[in-house]
N, C-alpha and C positions, 0 to 999 in steps of 0.2 A: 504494500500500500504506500503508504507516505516512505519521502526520501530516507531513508536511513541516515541516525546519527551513529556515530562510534558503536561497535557492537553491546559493547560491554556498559556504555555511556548510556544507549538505547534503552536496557535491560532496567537497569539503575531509575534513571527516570520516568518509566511504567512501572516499577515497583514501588518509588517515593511517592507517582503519584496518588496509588490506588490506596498504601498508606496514610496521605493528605486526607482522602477521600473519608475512609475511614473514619477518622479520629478526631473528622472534623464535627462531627453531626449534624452538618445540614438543615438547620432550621426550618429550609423551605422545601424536604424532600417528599412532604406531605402530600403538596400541590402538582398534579400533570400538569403538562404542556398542551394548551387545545384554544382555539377560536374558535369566534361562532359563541358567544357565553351567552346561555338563556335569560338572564339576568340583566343583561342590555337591552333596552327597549328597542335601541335603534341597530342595533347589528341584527336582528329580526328580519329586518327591511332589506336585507342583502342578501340578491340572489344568491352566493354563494353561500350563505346560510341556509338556503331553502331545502331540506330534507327531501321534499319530496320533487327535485327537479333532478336530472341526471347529472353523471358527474361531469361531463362534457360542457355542459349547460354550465352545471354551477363554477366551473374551471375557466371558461370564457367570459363569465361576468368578472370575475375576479379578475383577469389579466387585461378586460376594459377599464378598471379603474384606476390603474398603472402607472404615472408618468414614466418613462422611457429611462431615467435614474432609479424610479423604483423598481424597475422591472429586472437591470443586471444583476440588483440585489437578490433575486431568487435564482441566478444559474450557478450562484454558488452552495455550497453543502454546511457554511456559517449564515441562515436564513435569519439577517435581522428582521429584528422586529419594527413593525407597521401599525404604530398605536392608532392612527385613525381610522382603521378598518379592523380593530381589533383583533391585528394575528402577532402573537407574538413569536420571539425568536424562536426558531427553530434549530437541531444540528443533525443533518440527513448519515453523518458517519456515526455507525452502529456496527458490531460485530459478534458474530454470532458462529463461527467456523464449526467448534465445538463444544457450545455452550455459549450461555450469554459471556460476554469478554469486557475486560475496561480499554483494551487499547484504543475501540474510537473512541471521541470526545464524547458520542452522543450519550454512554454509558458510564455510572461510574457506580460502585460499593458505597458503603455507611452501616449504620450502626443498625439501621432498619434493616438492609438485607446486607450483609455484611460477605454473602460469598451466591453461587450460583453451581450447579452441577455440571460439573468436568468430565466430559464424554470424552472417552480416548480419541487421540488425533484420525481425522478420517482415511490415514492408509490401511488402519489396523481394525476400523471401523468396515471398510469393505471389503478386507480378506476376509468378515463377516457369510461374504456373499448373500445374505439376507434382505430382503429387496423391503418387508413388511417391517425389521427393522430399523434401515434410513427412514423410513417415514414416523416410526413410530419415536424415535430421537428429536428430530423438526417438532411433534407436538410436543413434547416436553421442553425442548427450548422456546418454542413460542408461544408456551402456556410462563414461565418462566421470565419472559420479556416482556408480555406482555401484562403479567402482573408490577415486576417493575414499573414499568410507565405507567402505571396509575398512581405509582409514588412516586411519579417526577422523579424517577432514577434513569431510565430509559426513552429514548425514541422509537421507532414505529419503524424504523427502514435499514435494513441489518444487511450489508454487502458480504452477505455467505450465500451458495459455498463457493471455491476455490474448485473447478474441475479442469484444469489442464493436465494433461496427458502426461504422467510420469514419464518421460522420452529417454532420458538419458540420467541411469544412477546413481552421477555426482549433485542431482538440483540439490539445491538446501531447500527448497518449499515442497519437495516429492510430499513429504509427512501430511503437507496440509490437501494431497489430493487423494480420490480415491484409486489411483495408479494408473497401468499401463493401457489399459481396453479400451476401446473405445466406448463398446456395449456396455460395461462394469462402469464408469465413466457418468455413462445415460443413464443407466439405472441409478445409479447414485443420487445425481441432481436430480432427475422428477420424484423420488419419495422424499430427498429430506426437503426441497423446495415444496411441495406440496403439503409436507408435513407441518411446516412453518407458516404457510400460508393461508389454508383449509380454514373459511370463518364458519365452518357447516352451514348446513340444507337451510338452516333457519334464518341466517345470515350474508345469503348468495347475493341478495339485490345487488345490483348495478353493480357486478365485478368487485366486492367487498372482500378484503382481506382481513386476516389475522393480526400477520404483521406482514411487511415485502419484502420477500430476498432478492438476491440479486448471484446470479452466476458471471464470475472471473476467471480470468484475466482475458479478454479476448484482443487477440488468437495465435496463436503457435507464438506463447510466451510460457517459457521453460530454461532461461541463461537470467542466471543473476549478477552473481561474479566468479569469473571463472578466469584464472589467470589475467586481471587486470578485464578482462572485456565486462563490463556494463551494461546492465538490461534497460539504464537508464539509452543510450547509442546504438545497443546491437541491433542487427538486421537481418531479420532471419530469410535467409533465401530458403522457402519454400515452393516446391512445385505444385501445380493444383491439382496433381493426381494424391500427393500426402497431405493438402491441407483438408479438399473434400476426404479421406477415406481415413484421415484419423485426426489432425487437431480438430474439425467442426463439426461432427456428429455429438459432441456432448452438449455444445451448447445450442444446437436447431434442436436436441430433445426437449433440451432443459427450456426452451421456449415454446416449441410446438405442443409439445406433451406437457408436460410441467407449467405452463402459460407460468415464469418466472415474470413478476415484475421489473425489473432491470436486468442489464446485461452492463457489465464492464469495460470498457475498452483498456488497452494493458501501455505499459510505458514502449515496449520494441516498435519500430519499425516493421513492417513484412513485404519481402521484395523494393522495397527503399520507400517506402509509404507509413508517416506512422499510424499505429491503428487507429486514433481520435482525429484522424484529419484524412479519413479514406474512406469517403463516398459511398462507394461500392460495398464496402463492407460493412458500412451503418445501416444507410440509407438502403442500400441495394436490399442486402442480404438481411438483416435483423429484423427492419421494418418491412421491404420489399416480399423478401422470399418467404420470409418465415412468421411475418405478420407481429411483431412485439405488440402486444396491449401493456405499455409500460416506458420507463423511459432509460435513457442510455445514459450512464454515468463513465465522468474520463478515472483514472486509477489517479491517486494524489499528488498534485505536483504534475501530471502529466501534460497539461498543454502548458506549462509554463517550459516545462522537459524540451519539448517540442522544439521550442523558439531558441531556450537559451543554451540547452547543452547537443540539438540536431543541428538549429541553426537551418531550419527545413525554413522559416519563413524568414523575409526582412525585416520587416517591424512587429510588434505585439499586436500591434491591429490588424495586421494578417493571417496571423496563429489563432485570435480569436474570431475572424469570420471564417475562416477555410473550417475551424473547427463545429463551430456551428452550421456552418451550412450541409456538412458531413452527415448530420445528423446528433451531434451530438444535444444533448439536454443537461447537465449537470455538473459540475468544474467543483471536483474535489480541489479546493483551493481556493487562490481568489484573483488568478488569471483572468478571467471573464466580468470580476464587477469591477477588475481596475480600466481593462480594454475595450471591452466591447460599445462602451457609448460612440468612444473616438473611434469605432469602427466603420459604427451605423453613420456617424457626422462625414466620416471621409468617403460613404459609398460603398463600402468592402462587404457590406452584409447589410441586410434590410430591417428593420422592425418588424415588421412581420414573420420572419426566421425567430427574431428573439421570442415573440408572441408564441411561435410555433413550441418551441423549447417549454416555455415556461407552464404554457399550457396543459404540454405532458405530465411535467414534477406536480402539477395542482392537481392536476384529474388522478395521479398518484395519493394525494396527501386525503382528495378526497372517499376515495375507495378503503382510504386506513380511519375514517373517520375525524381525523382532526379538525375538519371544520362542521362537525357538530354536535359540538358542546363538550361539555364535561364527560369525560370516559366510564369515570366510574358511573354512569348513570347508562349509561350503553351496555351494547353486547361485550362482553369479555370484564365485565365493569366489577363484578364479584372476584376477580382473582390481585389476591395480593400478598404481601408477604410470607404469610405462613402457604402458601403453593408455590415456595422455593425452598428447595433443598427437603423435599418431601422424602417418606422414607421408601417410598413407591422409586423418585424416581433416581436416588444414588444406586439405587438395586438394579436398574437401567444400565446406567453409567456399569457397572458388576457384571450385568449380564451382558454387555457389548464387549468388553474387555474377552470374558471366559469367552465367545463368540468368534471373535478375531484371534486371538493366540493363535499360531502355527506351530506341531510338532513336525520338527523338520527329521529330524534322529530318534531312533529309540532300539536299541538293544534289549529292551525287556526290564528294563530297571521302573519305567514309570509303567502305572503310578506305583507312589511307595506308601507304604503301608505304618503309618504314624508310631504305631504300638511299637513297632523292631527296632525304631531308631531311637538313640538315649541320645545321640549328639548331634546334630547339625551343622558344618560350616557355611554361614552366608559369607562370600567372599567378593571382591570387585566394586570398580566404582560406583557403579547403579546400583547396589549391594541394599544401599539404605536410599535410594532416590526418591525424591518427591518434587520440587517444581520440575525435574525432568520429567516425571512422568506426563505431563500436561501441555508440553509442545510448544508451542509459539500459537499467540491470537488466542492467548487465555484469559479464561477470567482467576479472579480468587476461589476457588473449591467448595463445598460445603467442608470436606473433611477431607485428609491422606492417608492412607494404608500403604506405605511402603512394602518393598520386597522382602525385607528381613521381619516387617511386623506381620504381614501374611504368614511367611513362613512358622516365624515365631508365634505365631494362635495355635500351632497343631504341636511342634516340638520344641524340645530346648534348644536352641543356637548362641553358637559363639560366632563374631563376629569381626571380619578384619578387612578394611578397602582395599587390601593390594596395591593401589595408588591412591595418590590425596588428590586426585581430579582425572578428569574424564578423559583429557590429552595425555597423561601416561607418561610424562616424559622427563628425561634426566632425572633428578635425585626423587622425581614424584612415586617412583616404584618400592615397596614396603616389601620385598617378596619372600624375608625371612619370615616375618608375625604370620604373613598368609601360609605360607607351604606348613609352618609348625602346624597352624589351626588344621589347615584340611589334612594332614596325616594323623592327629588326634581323632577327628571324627567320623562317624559312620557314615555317613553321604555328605557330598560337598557341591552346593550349589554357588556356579561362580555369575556373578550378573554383569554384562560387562555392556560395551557399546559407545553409545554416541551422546549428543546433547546439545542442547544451540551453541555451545562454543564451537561447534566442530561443521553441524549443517543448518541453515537457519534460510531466512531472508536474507539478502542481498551477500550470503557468503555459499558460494558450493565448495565440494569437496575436490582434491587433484587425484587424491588417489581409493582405493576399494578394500586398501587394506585396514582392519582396526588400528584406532590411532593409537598411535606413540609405542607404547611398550605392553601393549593389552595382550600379544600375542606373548610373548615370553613368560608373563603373568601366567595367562591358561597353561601353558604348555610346564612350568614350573609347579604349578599346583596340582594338576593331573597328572603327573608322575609322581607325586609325594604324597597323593590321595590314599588313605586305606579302604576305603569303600568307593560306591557308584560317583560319578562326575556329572552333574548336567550344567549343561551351557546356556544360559540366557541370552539372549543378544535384544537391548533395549536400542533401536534407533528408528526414523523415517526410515533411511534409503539402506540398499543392501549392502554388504562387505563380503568379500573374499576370505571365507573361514574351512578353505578347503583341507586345512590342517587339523579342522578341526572334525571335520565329516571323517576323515577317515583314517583316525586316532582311534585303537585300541581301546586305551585309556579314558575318553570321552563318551559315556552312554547313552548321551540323550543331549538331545538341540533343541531349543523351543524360539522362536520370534515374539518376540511381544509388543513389538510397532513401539507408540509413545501410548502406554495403557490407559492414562486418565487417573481420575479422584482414587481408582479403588484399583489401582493396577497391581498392586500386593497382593490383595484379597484374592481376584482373579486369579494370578497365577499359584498361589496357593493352592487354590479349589483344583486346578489343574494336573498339578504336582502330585497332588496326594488323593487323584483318585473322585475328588467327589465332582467334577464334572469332566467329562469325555470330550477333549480334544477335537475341534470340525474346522478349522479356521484352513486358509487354503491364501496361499502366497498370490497378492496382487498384482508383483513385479518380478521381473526377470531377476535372477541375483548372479551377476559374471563375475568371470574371473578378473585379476586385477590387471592382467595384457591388455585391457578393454581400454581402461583409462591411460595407460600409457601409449596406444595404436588410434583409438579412435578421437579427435576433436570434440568436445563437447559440442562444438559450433558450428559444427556438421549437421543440418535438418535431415537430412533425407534419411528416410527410416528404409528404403529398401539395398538389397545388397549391389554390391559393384565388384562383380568376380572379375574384371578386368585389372583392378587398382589394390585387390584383396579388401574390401572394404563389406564388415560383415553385415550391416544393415542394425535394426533395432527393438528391442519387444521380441515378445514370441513369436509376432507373426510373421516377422522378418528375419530374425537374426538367425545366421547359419551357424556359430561356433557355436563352442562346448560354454557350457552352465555349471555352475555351481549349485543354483537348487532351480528349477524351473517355473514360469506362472503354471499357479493350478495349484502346486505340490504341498501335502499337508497329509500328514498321518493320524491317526485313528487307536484307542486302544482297542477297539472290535474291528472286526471285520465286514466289510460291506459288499456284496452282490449286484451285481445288474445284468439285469435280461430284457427281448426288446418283444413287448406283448404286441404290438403294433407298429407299423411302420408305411412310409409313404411307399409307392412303385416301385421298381426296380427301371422302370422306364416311362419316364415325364415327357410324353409328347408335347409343346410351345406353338398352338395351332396362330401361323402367324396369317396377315391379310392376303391374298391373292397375289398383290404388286407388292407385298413385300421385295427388294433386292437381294434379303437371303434364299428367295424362294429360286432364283436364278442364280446366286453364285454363293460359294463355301466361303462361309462368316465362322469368325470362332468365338461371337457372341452376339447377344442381340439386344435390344434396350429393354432395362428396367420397369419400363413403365408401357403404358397403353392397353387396347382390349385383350390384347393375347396372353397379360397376366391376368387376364379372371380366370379362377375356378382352377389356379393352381397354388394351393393352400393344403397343406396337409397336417394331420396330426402324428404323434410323433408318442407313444406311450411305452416307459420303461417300468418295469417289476425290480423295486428296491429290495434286496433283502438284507437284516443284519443277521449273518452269519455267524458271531461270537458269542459270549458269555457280559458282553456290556452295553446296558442302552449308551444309543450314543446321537447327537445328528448327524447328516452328511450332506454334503453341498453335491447336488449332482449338476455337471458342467457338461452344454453339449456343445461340443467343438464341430465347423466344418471342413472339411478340403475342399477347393474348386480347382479345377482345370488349370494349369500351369499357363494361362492368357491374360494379358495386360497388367504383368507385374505381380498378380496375383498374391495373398500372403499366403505361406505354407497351411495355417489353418487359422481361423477366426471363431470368436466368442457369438454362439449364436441364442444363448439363454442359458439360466443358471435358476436350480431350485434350493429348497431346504427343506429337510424332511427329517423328523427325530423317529427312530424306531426302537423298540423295546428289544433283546435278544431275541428270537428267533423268529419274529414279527418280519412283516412284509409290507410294503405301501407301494401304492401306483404314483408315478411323476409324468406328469403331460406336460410335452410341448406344443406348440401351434406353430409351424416352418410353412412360410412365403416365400414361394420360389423365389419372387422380384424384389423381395425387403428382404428375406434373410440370406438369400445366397445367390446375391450380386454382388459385384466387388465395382469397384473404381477403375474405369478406364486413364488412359497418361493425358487426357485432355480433363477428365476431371467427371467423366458422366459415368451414371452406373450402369452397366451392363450383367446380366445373365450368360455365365460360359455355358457355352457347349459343352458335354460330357461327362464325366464320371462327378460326384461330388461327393464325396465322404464322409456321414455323419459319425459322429464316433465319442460315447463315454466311457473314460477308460480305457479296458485292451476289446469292448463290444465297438462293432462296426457296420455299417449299414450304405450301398453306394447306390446315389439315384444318379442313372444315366439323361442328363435333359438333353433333349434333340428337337429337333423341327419335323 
């Protein structure tokens, strides 16, 4: 979001301030922010009071009453206040990633609500693969926010989630996305934006919201700093066969499907255009193709980015009309209320574009209710403090965590069995973590459950960092205290990883190996273990622990992303047996050649066997893995058989004068009459084959026809199903010939290949031949 100060400086001043916040108590945290007060005789009188007019209506009276100075005052995200029309200030920056957050202005803690529930970061959130829990997260945060705002602690317009494409496993913001898919990606943003948004049946009139989210960074923004290059300057050359077939499918869902309130535009350039000053890509495609009922917000600092660190325009009066006229509505900043008059004065952009803009953010603010009346006298108007930090919903936050955990390893040691163990070594820097577990774009928590306090609710532990921080490095390594502890003890869990000092916003990673001296640490304490070893690995993005996969000495591997409030707890339950392992890796995890061979700054996800260039993602990349997307073990075992399936041979009855009807095509387009009535359903027989209820995420992958770049295989839908031991359940898909297994031609259209397609859970396979 906002320009980054000093990493460490950044940290320090979102902590001090939430502190301030705090301890200040807030005299006036009583009072919401709303116009429109019933209590006015004369704000009665204004259309844009009128409840019963549409929002459109009531949006254009308001932007009549305007003059042309008070009007720049609304494109920015600091909404002074307009005592004569009685609206007062507004702040449209809100944040909501995973959990209500204080990092934007619009939110802050107090004594009244003093924390908010800390859902683990959303990498670890969609190794969930759980589609009904994103959504069910979104209503706990937006029952949450929106009790806040009714004590004037909160605003209404929360720029979550964060869906770009984990592309490449040095990003520092990988943590805050739901990874590599496309599809996992889309699914993601339509249940928790819907989740957030949903004002129910009761509450539908005139496109009425919860609260509004807002899906970012748009588009194919994934570099932040990576060897000096700047996400604030870079320029991602992409082609439009990878921007349509993998950066922009998450956000035409998160709009089409999801009808998200806002869409972001990101600080990059794309193809030397930046995103908030590219027509096409606002106007065109947001508004155009994809129809936005909502409005476009620039990322912070970004059109000011534009002018003074692209140098893309001349003066500030051309950065603020080119931007506007783009389509843009909203200047997180205050680029636009300082330019844009001397815009309109010198011709560069119209008042009418401004009207256009402003219009949008009103017929927004109107759909959130803010201009009518007092909140707590409205829908959502009963939720207030005591409906934060509820015990429903930290068991959420518990059960999202146990959800996502990945066991990557397991030699037969988990689970372990409480009662055999008298010692415990918790060992490593994450060992006792707690604001790591909670990621960047946090709020204050209701409560923490550390790794060592989890552990330590079931048995005794002793406990030793191995190093005094998370970088590992020079004298920071303790590795006598450690090895002593894990050779006294009966099992030894070492928790090791990552943390914002290492990957964050505006910092990536260079390399894939754990930092500093994490690896000598493991490899020293698992030879001096007298019992079982398991390896935790607490990060976003992945590492190269191939040392540790296939170590004797090392029994078991688990991932636990960035867990959240209760990420102790969770892996606890894990550990020892009282919940069954289902979580399933979101993103590729390479070897560490990857970061040394491949550019971060290299877009194209597909391979280049001319150059050795291995491409990206599972759908792409041709080398060897360390753990692969999908991968995640089970303490039972799981079955699948296929009860049902489409043809073995999909006739494509095309038109008469079709051209493929005359000459040999190796696809045919996506769309038109000759995709009707080629839909099929798709039913698999789950069984749990073991001795332990457990759930299981069932993933059906495709292959198409090796034509127009094709990926080796693609995410075509994802279920979840809990079975009891010897218990059985049916999982249905619904497979579209033309939406689910078309691919991306190199101009950028989707096509339907000709021949074999490979549907496949697991080592189960199924091949429909499509033909004409």
């Amino acid at each position: 979001m906002a320009m980054a100060a000093p990493p460490f400086l950044a940290t320090a001043l979102v902590l001090a301030a939430a502190i301030l916040a705090f301890c200040s108590g807030n005299a006036t945290a009583q009072t919401p922010v709303f116009a429109c007060d019933a209590s006015n005789a004369t704000l009665a009188s204004y259309g844009f009071c009128n409840r019963k007019a549409s929002a459109s209506a009531r949006a254009k009276d308001l932007t009549s009453r305007l003059t042309l100075a008070e009007k720049v005052g609304f494109l920015v995200d600091k909404q002074a206040a307009l005592p004569r029309l009685g609206i007062p200030e507004y702040e449209w920056w809100s944040e909501a990633l995973h959990g209500v957050s204080y990092v934007g202005p619009g939110t802050r803690f107090s004594p009244l609500v003093p924390g908010a529930t800390s859902f683990p970061q959303p990498i670890l959130t969609a190794a969930s693969f759980n589609a009904s829990l994103f959504r069910a997260i979104g209503e706990v945060v937006s029952n949450e926010a929106r009790a806040m705002h009714n004590v004037g602690l909160a605003g209404l317009t929360f720029w979550s989630p964060n869906i770009n494409i984990f592309r490449d496993p040095r990003w520092g913001r990988g943590q805050e996305t739901p990874g590599e898919d496309p599809l996992l990606a889309s699914r993601y943003a339509v249940g928790y934006v819907t989740g957030l948004q949903d004002a129910g049946a009761g509450n539908a009139t005139d496109g009425a919201l919860k609260v509004a989210a807002c899906c970012k960074h748009y588009t194919a923004y994934d570099v932040d700093n990576w060897k000096g290059v700047e996400r604030y300057t870079f320029d991602a050359k992409v082609s439009q066969q990878d921007l349509d077939d993998t950066f922009q499918p998450p956000f035409k869902s998160c709009v089409v499907d999801g009808n998200v309130a806002s869409v972001m535009c990101s600080y990059n350039k794309v193809n030397g255009k930046p995103t908030c000053a590219d027509k096409d890509l606002l106007s065109g495609v947001i508004r155009g193709d994809w129809k936005l009922n909502g409005y476009i917000s620039s990322d912070c600092d970004s059109v000011d980015v534009l002018y003074n660190k692209q140098h893309y325009t001349k003066t500030p009066e051309e950065a603020a009309a080119i931007t506007i006229k783009s389509g843009l509505d909203l200047n997180c900043g205050t680029f636009l209320a300082q330019h844009t008059v001397a815009a309109v004065q010198a011709g560069l952009v119209s008042e009418e574009d401004v009207d256009r803009a402003i219009t949008n953010n009103f017929i927004m603010l109107v759909r959130l209710g803010f201009f009518d009346g007092d909140p707590r006298k409205l829908a959502f108007g009963g939720l207030g403090p005591s409906d934060v930090c509820t015990s429903s919903n930290q068991e959420l936050a518990r059960e999202t965590a146990r959800q996502g955990i990945v066991l990557l390893k397991n030699s037969g040691a988990l689970p372990l069995t409480a009662k055999s163990i008298k010692s415990m070594a918790v060992i490593g820097p994450n060992a006792n973590a707690s604001f790591t577990m909670i990621g960047n774009y946090e709020g204050t928590p209701c409560k923490y459950t550390t790794p060592l306090q989890g552990l330590g609710a079931n048995v005794a532990t002793v406990y030793q960092p191995g190093c005094s921080n998370v970088g590992c490095s020079g004298n920071s390594l303790q590795l006598s205290t450690a090895v002593a502890a894990a050779a006294s003890a009966d099992v030894t869990v070492l928790v090791v990883g990552a943390d914002q000092s290492i990957e964050r916003e505006s910092l990536d990673r260079t390399s894939l190996l754990l930092p500093g001296q994490q690896t000598q640490l493991i490899s020293a304490v698992a030879n001096a273990s007298s019992g079982p070893v398991i390896l935790v690995v607490m990060s976003g993005g992945p590492f190269d622990i191939s040392f540790a996969k296939a170590s004797d000495k090392i029994s078991a591997i688990l991932w636990v992303g960035y867990p959240g409030e209760a990420g102790g707890a969770a892996l606890a339950d894990i550990v020892f047996g009282h919940y069954n392992p289902s979580g399933r890796l979101p993103v590729t995890w390479y070897p560490a050649s990857y970061a040394d061979t491949v550019k971060m700054t290299d877009m194209r996800m597909r391979p280049d066997t001319s150059t050795g260039y291995p491409g990206r993602t599972y759908r792409f990349y041709t080398g060897e893995t360390v753990f692969a997307f999908g991968d995640g073990l089970s303490y039972t075992t799981m079955s699948h058989s296929l009860v049902s399936a489409p043809p073995s041979e999909v006739p494509v009855r095309l038109a008469e004068d079709h051209p493929c009807r005359a000459e040999e095509c190796a696809s045919v387009e996506a769309a038109g009459d000759h995709c009707e009535g080629l839909a099929y359903d798709v039913h698999l027989r789950v069984e749990n084959a073991g001795a332990v209820a457990g759930a299981h995420s069932v993933l059906l992958f495709s292959s198409p026809p090796s034509v127009h770049g094709a990926p080796a295989k693609h995410l075509l839908g994802f279920e979840k199903v809990s079975l009891a031991p010897g218990e059985a359940g049916t999982v249905a898909f619904r497979v579209d010939v033309c939406r689910d297994l078309s691919v991306v031609d190199e101009l950028g259209q989707r096509k339907v290949a000709l021949g074999g397609h490979t549907l496949h859970v697991g080592d189960l396979k199924h091949t429909m031949n499509v033909r004409i």
